[in-house]
C-alpha positions as CSV (number, residue, x, y, z in Angstrom):
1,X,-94.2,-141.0,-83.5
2,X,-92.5,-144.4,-83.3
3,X,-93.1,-146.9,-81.5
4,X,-91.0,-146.5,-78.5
5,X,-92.3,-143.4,-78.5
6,X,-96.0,-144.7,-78.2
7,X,-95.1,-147.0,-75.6
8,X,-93.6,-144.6,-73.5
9,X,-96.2,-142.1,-73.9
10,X,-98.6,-145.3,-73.1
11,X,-96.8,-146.3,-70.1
12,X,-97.2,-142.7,-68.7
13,X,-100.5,-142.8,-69.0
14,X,-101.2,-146.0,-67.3
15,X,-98.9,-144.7,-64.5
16,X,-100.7,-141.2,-63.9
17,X,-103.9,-142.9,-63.6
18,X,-102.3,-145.2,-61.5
19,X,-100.7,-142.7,-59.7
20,X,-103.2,-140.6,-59.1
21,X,-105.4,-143.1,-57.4
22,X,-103.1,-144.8,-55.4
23,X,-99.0,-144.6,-55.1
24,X,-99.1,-140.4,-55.1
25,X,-102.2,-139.5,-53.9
26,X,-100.9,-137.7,-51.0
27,X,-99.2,-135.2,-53.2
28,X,-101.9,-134.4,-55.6
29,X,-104.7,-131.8,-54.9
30,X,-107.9,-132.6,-54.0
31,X,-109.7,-131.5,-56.6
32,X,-114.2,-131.1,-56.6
33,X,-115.6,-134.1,-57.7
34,X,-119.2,-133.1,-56.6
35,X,-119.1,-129.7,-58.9
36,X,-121.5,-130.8,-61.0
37,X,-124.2,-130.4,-57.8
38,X,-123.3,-127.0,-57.8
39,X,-126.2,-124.6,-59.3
40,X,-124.6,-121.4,-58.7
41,X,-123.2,-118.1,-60.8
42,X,-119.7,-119.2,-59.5
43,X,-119.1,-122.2,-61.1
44,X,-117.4,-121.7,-63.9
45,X,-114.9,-120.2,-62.0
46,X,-114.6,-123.2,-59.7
47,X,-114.3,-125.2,-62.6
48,X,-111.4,-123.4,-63.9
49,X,-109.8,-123.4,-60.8
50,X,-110.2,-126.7,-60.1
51,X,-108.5,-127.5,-63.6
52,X,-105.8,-125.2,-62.8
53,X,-105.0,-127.7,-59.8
54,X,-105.2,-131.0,-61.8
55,X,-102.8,-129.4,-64.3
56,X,-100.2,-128.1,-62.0
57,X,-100.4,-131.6,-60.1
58,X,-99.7,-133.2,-63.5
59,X,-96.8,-130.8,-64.1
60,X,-95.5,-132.0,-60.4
61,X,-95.9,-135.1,-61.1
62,X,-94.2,-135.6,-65.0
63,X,-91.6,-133.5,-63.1
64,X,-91.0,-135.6,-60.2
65,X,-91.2,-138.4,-62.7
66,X,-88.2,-136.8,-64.9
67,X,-85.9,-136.6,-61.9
68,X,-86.4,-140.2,-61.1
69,X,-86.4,-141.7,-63.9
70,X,-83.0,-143.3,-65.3
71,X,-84.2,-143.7,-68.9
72,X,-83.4,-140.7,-70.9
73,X,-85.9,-140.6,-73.5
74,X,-88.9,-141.3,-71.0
75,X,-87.3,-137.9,-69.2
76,X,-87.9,-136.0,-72.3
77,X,-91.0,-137.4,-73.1
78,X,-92.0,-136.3,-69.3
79,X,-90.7,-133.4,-69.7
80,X,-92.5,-132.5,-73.0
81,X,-95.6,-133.4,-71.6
82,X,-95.2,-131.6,-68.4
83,X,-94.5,-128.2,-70.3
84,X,-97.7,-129.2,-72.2
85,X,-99.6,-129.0,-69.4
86,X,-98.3,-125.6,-68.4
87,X,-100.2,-124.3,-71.5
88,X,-102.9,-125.4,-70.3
89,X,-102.7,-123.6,-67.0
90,X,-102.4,-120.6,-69.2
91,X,-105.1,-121.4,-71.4
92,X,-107.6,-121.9,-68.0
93,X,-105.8,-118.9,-66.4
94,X,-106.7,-116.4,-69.3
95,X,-110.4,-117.7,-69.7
96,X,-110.7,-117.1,-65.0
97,X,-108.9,-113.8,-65.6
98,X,-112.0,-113.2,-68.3
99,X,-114.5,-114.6,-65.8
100,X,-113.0,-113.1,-62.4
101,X,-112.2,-109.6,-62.8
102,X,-111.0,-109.1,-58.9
103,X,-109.1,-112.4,-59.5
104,X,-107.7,-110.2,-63.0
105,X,-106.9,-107.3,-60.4
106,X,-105.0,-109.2,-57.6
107,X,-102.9,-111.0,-60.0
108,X,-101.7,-107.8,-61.1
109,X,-101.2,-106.7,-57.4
110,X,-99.6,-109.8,-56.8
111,X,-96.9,-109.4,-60.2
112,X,-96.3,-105.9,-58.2
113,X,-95.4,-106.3,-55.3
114,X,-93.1,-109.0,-56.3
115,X,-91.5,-106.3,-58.6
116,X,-91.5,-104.3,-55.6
117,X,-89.5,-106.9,-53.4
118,X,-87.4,-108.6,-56.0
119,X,-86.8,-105.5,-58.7
């Protein structure tokens, strides 16, 4: 990675955690923060749905990012990351659908009846 490259990744970084506490707060999730009070057989799943949100609010927001943004190379690097972060919401969505077998099952409803409305 060169340096422009480092910087830019850099500056992202200082902006999502900027970001997220301040400028675009009001489109982020609110995500748990007192899960680790939690003592019950459930909370591995709310963990994993919890991470689910933070990634799909980093996706939204290296998206929104990319569409703003004039500098070409800072769109791809955006855009990169956000796809990055979409495995991720596989990679929690397969370890839930382990976890949550009626989570598993809706899904599956859900993926038909969309088959059944769209074709």
């Amino acid at each position: 990675m060169n340096n422009d490259a480092k910087e830019i990744r850099s500056q992202i970084n200082r902006l999502k955690n900027f970001g997220r506490k301040n400028v675009i707060q009001e489109i982020l999730s609110t995500i748990p923060t007192n899960l680790q009070n939690k003592n019950d057989k459930n909370i591995d799943k709310q963990i994993l749905r919890s991470a689910i949100l933070a990634e799909l609010d980093a996706i939204n927001l290296y998206e929104q990012m990319s569409e703003i943004t004039k500098n070409e190379n800072l769109k791809k690097i955006l855009l990169d990351i956000a796809k990055e972060e979409k495995t991720h919401v596989g990679e929690f969505e397969a370890l839930l659908l382990e976890l949550d077998k009626e989570q598993q099952q809706e899904t599956e409803e859900g993926k038909k009846e969309v088959d059944d409305l769209i074709g």
